[in-house]
mmCIF file of the C-alpha atoms, coordinates in Angstrom:
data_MODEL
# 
_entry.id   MODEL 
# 
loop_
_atom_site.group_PDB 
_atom_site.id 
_atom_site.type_symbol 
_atom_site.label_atom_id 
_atom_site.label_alt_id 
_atom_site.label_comp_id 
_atom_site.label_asym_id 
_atom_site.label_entity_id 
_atom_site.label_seq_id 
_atom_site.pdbx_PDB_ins_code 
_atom_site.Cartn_x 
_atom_site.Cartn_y 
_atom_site.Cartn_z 
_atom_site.occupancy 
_atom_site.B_iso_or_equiv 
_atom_site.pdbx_formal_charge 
_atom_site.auth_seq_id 
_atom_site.auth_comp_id 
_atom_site.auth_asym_id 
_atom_site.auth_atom_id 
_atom_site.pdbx_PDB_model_num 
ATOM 1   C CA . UNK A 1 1   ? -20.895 2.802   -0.186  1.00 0.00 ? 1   UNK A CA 1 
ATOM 2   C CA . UNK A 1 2   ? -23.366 4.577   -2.616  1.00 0.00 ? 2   UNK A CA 1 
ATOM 3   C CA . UNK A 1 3   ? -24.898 1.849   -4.863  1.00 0.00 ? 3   UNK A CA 1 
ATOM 4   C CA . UNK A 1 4   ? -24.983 3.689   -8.556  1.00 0.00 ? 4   UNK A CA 1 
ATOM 5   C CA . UNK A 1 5   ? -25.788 0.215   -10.141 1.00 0.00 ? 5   UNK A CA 1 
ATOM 6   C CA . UNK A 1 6   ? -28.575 0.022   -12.728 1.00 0.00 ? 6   UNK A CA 1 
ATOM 7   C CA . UNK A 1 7   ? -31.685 -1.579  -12.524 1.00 0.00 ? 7   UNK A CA 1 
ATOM 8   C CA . UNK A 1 8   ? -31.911 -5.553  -11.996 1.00 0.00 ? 8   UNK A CA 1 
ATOM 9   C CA . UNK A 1 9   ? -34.114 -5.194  -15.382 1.00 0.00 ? 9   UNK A CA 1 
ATOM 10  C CA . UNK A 1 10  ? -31.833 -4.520  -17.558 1.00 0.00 ? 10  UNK A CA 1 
ATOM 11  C CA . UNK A 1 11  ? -32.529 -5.342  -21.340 1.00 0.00 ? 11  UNK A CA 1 
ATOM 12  C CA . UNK A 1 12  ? -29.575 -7.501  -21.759 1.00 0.00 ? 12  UNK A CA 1 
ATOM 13  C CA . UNK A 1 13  ? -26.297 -9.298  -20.462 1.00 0.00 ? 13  UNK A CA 1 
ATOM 14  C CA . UNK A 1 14  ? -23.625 -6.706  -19.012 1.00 0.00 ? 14  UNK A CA 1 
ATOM 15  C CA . UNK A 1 15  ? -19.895 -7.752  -19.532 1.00 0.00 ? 15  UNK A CA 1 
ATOM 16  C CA . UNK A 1 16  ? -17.991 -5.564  -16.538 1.00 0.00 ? 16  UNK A CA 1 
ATOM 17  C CA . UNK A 1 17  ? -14.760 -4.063  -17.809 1.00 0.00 ? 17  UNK A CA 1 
ATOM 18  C CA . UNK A 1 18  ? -12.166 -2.402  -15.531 1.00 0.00 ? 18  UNK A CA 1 
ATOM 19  C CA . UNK A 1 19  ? -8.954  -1.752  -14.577 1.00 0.00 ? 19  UNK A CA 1 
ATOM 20  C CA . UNK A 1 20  ? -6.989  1.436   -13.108 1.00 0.00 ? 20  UNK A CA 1 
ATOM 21  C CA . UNK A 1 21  ? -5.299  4.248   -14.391 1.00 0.00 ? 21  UNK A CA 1 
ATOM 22  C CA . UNK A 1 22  ? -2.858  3.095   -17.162 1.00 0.00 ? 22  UNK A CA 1 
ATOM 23  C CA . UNK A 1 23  ? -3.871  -0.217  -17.326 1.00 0.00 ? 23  UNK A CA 1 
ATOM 24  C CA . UNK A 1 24  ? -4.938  -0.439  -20.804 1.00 0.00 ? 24  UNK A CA 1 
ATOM 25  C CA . UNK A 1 25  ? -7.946  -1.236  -20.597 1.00 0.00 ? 25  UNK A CA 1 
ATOM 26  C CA . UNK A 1 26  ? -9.122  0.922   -23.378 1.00 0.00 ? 26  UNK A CA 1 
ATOM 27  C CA . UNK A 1 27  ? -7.268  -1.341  -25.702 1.00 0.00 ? 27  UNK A CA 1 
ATOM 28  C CA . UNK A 1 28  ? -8.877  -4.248  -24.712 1.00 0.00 ? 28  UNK A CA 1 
ATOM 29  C CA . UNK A 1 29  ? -12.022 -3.021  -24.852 1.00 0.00 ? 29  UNK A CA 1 
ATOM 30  C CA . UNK A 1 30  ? -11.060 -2.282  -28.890 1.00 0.00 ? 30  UNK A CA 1 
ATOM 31  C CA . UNK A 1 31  ? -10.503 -5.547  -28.946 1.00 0.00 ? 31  UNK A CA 1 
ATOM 32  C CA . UNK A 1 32  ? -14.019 -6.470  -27.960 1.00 0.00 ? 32  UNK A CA 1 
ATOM 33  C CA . UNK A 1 33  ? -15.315 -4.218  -30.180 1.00 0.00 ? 33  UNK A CA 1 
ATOM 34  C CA . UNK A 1 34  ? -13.682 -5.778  -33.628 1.00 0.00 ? 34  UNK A CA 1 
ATOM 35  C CA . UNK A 1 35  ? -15.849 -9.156  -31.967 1.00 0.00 ? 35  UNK A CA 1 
ATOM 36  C CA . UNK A 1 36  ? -19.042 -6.628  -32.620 1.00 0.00 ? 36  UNK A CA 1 
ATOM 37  C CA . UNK A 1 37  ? -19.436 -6.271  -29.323 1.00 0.00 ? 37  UNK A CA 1 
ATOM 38  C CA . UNK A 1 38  ? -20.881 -2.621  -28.337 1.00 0.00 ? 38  UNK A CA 1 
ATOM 39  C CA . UNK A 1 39  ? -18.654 -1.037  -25.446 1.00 0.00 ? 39  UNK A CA 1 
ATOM 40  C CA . UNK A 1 40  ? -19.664 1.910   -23.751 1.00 0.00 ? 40  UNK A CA 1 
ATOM 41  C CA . UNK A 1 41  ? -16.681 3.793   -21.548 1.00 0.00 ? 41  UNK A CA 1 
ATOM 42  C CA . UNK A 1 42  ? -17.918 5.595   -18.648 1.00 0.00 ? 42  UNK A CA 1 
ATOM 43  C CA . UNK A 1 43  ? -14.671 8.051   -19.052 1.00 0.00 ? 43  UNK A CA 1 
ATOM 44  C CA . UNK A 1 44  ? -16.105 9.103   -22.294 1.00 0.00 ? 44  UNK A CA 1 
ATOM 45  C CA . UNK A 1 45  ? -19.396 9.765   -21.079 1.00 0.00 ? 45  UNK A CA 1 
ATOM 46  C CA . UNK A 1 46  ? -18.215 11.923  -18.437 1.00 0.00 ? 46  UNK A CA 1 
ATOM 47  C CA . UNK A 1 47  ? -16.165 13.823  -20.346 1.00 0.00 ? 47  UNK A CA 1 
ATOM 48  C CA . UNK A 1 48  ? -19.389 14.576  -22.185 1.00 0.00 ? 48  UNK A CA 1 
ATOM 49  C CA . UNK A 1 49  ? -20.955 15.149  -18.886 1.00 0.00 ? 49  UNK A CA 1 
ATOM 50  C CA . UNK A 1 50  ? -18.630 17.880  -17.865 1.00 0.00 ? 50  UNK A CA 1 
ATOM 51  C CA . UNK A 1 51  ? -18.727 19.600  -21.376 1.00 0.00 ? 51  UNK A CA 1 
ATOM 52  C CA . UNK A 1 52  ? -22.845 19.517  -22.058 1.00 0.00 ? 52  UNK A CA 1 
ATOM 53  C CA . UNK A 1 53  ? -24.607 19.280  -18.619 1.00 0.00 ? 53  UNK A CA 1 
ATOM 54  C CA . UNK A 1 54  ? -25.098 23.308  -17.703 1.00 0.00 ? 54  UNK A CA 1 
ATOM 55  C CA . UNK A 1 55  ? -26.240 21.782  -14.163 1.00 0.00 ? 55  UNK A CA 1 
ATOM 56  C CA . UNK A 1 56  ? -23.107 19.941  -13.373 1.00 0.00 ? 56  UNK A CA 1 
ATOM 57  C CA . UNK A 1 57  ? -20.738 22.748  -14.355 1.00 0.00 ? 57  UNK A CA 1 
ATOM 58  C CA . UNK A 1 58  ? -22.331 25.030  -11.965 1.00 0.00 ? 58  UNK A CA 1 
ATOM 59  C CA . UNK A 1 59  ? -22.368 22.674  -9.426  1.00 0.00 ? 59  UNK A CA 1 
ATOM 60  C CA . UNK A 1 60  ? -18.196 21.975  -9.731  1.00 0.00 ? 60  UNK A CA 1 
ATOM 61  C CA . UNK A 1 61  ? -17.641 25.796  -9.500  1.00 0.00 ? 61  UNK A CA 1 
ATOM 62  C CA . UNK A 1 62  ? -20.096 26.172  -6.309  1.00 0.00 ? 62  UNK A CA 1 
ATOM 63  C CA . UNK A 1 63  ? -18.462 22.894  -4.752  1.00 0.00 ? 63  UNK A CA 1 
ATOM 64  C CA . UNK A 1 64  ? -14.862 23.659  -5.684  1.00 0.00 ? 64  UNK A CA 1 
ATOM 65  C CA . UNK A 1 65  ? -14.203 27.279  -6.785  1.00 0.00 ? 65  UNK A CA 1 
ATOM 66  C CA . UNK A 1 66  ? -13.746 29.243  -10.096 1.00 0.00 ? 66  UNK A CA 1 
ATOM 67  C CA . UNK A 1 67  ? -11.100 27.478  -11.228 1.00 0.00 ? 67  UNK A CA 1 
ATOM 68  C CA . UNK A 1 68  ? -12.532 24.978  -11.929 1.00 0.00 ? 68  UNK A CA 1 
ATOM 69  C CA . UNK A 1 69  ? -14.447 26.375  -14.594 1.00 0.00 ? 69  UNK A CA 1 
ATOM 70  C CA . UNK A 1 70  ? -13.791 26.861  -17.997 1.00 0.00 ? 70  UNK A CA 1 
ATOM 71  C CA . UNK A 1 71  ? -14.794 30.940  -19.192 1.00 0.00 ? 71  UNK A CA 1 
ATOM 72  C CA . UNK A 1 72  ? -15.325 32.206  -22.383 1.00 0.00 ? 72  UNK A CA 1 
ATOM 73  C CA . UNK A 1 73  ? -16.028 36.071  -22.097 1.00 0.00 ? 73  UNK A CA 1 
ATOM 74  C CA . UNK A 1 74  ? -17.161 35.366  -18.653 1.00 0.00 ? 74  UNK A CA 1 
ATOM 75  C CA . UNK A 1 75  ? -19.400 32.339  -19.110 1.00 0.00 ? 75  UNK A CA 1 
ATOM 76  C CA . UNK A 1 76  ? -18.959 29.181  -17.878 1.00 0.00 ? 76  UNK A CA 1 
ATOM 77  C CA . UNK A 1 77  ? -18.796 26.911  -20.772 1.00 0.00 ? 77  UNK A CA 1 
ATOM 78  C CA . UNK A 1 78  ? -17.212 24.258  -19.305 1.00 0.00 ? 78  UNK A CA 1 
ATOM 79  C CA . UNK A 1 79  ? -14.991 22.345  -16.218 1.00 0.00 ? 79  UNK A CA 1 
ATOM 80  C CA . UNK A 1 80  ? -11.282 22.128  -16.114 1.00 0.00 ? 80  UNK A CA 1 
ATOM 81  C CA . UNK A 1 81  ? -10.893 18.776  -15.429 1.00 0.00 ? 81  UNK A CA 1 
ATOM 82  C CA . UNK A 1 82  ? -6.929  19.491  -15.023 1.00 0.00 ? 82  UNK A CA 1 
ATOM 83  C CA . UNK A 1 83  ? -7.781  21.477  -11.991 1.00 0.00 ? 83  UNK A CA 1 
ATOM 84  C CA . UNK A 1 84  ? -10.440 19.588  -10.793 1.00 0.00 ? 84  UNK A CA 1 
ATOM 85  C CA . UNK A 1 85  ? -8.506  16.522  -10.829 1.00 0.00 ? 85  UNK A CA 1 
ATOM 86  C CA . UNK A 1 86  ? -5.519  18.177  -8.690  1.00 0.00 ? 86  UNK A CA 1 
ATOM 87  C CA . UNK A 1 87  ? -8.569  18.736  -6.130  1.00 0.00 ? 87  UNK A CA 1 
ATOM 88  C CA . UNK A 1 88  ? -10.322 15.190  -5.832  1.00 0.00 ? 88  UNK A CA 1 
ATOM 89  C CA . UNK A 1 89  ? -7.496  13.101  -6.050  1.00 0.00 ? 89  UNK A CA 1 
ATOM 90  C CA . UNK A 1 90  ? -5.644  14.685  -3.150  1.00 0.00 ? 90  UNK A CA 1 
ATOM 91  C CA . UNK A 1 91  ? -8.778  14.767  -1.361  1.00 0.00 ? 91  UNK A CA 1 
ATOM 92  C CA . UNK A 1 92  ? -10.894 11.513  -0.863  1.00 0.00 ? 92  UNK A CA 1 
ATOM 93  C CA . UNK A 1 93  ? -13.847 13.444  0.586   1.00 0.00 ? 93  UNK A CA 1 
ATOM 94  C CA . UNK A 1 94  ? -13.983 15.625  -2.559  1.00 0.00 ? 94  UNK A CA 1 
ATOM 95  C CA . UNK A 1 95  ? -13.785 12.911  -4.812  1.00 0.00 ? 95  UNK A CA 1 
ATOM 96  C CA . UNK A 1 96  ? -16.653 11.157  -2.681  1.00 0.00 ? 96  UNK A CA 1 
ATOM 97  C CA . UNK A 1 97  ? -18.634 14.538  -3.208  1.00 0.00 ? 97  UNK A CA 1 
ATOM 98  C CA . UNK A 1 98  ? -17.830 14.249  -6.802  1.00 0.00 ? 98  UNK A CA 1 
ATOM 99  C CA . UNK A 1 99  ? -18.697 10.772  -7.485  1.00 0.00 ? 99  UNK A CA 1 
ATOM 100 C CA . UNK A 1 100 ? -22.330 11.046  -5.249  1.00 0.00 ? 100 UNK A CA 1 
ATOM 101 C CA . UNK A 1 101 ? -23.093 13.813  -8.042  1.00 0.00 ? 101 UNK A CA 1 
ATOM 102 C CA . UNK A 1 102 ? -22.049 12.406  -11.721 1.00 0.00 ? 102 UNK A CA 1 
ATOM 103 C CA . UNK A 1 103 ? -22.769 8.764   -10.822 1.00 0.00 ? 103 UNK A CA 1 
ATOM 104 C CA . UNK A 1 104 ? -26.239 8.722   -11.338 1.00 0.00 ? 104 UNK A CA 1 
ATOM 105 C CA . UNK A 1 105 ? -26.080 11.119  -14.411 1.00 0.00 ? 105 UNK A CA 1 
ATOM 106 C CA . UNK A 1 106 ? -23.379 8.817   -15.985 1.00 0.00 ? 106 UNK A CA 1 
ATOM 107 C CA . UNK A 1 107 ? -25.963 5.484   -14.975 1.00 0.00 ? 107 UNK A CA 1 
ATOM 108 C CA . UNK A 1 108 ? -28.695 7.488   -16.719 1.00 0.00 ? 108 UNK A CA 1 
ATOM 109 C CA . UNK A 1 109 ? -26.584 7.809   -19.775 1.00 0.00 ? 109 UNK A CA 1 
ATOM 110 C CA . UNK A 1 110 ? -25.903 4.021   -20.036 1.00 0.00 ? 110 UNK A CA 1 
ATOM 111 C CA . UNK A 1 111 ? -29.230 3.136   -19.516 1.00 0.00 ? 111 UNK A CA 1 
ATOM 112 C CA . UNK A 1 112 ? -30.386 5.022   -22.359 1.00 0.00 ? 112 UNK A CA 1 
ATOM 113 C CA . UNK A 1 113 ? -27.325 3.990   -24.373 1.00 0.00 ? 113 UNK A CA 1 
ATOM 114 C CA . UNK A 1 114 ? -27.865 0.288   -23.193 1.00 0.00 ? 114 UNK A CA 1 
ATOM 115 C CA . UNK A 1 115 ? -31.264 0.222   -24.345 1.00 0.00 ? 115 UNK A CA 1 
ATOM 116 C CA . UNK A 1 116 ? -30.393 1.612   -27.949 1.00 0.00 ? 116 UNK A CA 1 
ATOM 117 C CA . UNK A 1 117 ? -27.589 -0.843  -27.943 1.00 0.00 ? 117 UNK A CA 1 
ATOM 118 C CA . UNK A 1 118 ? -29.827 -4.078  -27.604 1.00 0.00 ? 118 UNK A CA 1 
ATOM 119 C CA . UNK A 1 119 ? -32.400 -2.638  -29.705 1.00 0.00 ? 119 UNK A CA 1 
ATOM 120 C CA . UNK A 1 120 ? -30.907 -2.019  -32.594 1.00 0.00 ? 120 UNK A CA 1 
ATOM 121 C CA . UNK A 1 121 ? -27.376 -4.443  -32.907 1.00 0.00 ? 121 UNK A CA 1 
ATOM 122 C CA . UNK A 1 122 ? -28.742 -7.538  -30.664 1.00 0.00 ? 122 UNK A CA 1 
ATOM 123 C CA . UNK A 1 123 ? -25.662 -8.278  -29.246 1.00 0.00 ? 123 UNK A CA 1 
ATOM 124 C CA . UNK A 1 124 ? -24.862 -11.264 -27.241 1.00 0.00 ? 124 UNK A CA 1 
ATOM 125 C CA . UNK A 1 125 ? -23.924 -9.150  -24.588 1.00 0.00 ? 125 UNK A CA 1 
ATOM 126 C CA . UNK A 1 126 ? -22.877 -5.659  -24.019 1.00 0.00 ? 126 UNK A CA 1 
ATOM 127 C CA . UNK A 1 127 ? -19.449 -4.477  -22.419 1.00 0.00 ? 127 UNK A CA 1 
ATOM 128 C CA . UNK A 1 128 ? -19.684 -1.622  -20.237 1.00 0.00 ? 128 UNK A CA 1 
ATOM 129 C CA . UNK A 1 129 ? -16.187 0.098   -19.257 1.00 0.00 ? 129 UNK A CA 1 
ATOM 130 C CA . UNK A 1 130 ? -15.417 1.564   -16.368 1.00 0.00 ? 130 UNK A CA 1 
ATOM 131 C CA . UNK A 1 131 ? -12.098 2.418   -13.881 1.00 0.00 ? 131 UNK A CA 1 
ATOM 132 C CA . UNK A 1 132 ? -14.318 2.735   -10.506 1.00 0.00 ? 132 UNK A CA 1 
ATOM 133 C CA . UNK A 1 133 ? -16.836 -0.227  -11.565 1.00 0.00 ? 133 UNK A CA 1 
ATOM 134 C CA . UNK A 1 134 ? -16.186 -2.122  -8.231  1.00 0.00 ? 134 UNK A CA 1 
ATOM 135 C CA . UNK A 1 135 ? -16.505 1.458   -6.011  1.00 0.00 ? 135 UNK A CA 1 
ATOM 136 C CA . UNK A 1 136 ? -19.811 2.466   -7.706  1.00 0.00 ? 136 UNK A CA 1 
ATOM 137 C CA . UNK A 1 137 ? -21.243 -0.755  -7.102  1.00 0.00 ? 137 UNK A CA 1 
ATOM 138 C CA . UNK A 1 138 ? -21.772 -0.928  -11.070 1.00 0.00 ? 138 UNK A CA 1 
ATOM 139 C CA . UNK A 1 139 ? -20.241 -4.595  -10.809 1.00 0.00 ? 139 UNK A CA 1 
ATOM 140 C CA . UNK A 1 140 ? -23.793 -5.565  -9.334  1.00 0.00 ? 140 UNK A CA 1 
ATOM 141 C CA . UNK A 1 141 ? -25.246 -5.383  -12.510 1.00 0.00 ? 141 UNK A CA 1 
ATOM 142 C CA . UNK A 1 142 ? -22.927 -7.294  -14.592 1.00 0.00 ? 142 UNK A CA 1 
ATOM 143 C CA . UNK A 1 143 ? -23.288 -11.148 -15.126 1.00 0.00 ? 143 UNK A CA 1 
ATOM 144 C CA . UNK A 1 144 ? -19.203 -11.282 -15.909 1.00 0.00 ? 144 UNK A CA 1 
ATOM 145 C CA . UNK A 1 145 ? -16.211 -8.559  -15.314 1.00 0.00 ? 145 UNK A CA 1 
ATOM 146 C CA . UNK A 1 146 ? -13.230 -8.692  -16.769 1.00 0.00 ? 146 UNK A CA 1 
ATOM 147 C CA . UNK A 1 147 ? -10.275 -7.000  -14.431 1.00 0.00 ? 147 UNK A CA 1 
ATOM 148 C CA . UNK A 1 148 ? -7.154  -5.997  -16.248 1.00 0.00 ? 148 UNK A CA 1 
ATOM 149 C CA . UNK A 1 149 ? -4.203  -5.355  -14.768 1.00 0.00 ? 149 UNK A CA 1 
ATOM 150 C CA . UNK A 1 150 ? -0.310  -4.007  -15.475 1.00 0.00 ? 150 UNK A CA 1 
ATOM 151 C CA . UNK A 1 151 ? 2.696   -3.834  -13.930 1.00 0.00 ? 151 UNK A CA 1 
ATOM 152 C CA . UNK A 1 152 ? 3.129   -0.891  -11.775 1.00 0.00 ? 152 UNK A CA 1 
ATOM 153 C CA . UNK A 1 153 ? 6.107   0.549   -13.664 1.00 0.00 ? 153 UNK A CA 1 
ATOM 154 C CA . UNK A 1 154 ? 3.714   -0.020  -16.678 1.00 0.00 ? 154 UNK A CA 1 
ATOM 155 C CA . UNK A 1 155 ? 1.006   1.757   -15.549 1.00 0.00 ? 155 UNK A CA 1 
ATOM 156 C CA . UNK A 1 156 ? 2.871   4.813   -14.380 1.00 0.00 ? 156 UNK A CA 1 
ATOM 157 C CA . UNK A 1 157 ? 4.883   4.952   -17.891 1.00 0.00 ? 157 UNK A CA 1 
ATOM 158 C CA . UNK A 1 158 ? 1.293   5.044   -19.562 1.00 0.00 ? 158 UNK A CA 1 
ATOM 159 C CA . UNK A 1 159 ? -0.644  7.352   -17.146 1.00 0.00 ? 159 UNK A CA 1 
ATOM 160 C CA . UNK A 1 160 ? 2.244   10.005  -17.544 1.00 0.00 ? 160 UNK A CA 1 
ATOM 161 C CA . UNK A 1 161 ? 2.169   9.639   -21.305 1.00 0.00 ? 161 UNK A CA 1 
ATOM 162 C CA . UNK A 1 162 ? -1.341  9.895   -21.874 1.00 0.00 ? 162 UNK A CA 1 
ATOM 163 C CA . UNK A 1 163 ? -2.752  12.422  -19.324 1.00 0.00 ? 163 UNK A CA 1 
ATOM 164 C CA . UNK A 1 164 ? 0.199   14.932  -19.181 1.00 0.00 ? 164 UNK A CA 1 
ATOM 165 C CA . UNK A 1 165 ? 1.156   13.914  -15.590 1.00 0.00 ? 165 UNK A CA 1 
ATOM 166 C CA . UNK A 1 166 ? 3.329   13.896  -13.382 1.00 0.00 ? 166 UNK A CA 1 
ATOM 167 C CA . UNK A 1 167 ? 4.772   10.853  -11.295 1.00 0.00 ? 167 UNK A CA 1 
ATOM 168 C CA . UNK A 1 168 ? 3.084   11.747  -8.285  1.00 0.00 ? 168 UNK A CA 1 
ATOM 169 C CA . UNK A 1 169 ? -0.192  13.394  -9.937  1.00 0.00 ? 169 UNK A CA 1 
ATOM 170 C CA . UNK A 1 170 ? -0.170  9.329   -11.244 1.00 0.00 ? 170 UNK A CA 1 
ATOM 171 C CA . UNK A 1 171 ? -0.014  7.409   -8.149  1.00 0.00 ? 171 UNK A CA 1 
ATOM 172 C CA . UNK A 1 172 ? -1.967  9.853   -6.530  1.00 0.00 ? 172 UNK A CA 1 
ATOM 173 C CA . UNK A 1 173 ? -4.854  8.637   -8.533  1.00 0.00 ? 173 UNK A CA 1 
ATOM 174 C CA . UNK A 1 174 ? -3.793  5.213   -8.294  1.00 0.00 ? 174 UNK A CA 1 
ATOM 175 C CA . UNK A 1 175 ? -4.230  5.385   -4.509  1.00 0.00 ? 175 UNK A CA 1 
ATOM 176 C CA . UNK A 1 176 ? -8.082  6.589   -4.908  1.00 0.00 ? 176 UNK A CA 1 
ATOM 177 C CA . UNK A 1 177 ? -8.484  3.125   -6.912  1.00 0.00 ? 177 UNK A CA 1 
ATOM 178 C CA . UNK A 1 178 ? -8.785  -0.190  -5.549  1.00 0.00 ? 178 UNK A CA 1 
ATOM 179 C CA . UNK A 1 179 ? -5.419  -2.705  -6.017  1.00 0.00 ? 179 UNK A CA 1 
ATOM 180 C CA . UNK A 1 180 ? -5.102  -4.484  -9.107  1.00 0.00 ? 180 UNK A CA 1 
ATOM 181 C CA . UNK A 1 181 ? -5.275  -7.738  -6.448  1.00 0.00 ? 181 UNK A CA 1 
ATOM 182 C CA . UNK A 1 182 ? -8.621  -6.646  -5.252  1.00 0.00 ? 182 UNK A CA 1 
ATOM 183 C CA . UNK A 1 183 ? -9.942  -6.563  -8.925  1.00 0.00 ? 183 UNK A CA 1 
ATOM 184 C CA . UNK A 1 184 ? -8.361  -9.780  -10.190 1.00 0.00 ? 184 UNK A CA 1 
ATOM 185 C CA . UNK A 1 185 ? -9.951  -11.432 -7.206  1.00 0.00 ? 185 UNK A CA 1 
ATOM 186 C CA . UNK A 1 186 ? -13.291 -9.709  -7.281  1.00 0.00 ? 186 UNK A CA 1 
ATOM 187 C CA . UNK A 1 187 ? -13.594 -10.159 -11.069 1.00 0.00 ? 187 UNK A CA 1 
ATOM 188 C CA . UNK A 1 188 ? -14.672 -13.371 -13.265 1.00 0.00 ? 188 UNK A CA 1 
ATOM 189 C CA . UNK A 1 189 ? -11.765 -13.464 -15.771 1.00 0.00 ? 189 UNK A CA 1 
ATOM 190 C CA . UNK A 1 190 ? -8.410  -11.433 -15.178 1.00 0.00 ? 190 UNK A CA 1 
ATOM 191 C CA . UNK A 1 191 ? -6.211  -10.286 -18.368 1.00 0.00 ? 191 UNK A CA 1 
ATOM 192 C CA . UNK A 1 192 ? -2.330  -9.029  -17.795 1.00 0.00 ? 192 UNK A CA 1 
ATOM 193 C CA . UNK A 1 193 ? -1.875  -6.299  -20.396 1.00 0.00 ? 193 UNK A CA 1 
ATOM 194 C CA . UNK A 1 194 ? 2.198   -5.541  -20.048 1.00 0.00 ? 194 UNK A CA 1 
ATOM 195 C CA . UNK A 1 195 ? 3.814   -5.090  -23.152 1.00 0.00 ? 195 UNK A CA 1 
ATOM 196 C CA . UNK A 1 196 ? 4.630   -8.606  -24.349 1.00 0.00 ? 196 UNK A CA 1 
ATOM 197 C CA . UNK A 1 197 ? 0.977   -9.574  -22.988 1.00 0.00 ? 197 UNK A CA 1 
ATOM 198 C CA . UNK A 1 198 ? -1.003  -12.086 -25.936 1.00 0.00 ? 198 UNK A CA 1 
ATOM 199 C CA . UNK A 1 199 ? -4.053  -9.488  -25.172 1.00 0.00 ? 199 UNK A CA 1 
ATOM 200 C CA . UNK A 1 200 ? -5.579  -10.664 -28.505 1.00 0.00 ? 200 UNK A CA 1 
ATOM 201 C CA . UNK A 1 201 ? -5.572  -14.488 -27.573 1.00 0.00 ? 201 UNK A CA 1 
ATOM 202 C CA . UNK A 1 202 ? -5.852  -13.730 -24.313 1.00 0.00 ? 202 UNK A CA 1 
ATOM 203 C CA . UNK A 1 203 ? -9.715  -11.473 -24.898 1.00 0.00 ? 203 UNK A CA 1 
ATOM 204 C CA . UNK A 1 204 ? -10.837 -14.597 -27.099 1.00 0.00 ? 204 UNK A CA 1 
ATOM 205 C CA . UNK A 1 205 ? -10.942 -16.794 -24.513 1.00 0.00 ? 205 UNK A CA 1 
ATOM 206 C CA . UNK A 1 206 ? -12.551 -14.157 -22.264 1.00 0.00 ? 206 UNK A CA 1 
ATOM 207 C CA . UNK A 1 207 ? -15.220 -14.026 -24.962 1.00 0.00 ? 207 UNK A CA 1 
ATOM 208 C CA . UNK A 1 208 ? -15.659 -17.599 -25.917 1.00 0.00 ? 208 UNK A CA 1 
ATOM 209 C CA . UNK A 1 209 ? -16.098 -18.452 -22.060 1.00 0.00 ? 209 UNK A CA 1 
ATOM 210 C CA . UNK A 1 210 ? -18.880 -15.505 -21.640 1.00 0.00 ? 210 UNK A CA 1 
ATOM 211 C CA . UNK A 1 211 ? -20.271 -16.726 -24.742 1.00 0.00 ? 211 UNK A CA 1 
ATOM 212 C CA . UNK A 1 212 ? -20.404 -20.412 -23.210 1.00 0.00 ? 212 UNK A CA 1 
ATOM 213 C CA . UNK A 1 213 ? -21.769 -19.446 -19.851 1.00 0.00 ? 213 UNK A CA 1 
ATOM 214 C CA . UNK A 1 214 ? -24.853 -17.852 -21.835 1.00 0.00 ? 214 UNK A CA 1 
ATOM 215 C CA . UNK A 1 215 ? -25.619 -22.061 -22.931 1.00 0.00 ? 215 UNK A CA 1 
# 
């Protein structure tokens, strides 16, 4: 596997978050952030990636076809992540393809953002977010991760709400993502976020034990 970790000289601690599609993670990570803890979600980033980075748009239209692209008067201002997403997760060498090409612009983005981060709010740590943090080897980096996980009936409720999706267009995804068993057990603290989960209680002890492990 491709190792997009960042470099072993980072300027500060790394707090892993992650958790797959419909998990919630996104709220927990709120929750870290009312603790004045800076969080920085890979999704977003990409997002940004997909919308700003002239390079990688090109690139998705050669690798996967026109439709891919968004158009405006015939100029590709953009990637229909809709469509791309229909491609890659129905096809695990596409997604591979995929990944080997935004990972290291995504790792260049937190570096940058990680350094900023430190510089200017001293945190005791940082949190950075991320559904594939195990798969891009991004876990290397991190001196704690936090896995959260949901019921499966929970999960596939949210992901369908969210994103738009259908049933199937959900657990498709969820198959291109490790178990929620593989991240509890690969992780240093493990959070169920179902609906009548204490998440709130639940992140303070996450944070008072990273906090305690620092001495």
């Amino acid at each position: 596997m491709s190792n997009f970790s960042t470099s072993s000289s980072a300027p500060g601690p790394i707090v892993g978050l992650t958790g797959g599609i419909g998990s919630g993670k996104s709220t927990i990570a709120n929750v870290f952030r009312s603790l004045e803890i800076p969080v920085w979600d890979a999704d977003t980033a990409g997002r940004s990636l997909y919308l700003e980075d002239n390079g990688l748009q090109k690139w998705v239209i050669d690798r996967f076809g026109p439709a891919c692209g968004l158009w405006h008067e015939g100029r590709l201002v953009g990637v229909n992540r809709a469509e791309l997403a229909e491609i890659v997760f129905n096809d695990n060498n596409a997604l591979l393809a995929l990944n080997k090409y935004v990972h290291p612009l995504v790792r260049q983005r937190f570096l940058e953002w990680h350094k900023s981060a430190i510089k200017f709010h001293r945190p005791d740590y940082v949190v950075r977010e991320s559904a594939i943090l195990f798969e891009s080897n991004v876990h290397l980096d991190c001196s704690h991760i936090v896995a959260v996980c949901a019921d499966k009936s929970v999960r596939l409720k949210r992901a369908i709400a969210r994103d738009g999706i259908t049933e199937s267009q959900a657990l498709a995804r969820m198959d291109q993502q490790i178990t929620d068993e593989e991240r509890s057990r690969r992780a240093t603290h493990s959070l169920l976020n179902n609906p009548k989960s204490n998440v709130l209680s639940d992140v303070l002890k996450v944070h008072a034990s990273i906090i305690a492990s620092f001495g």
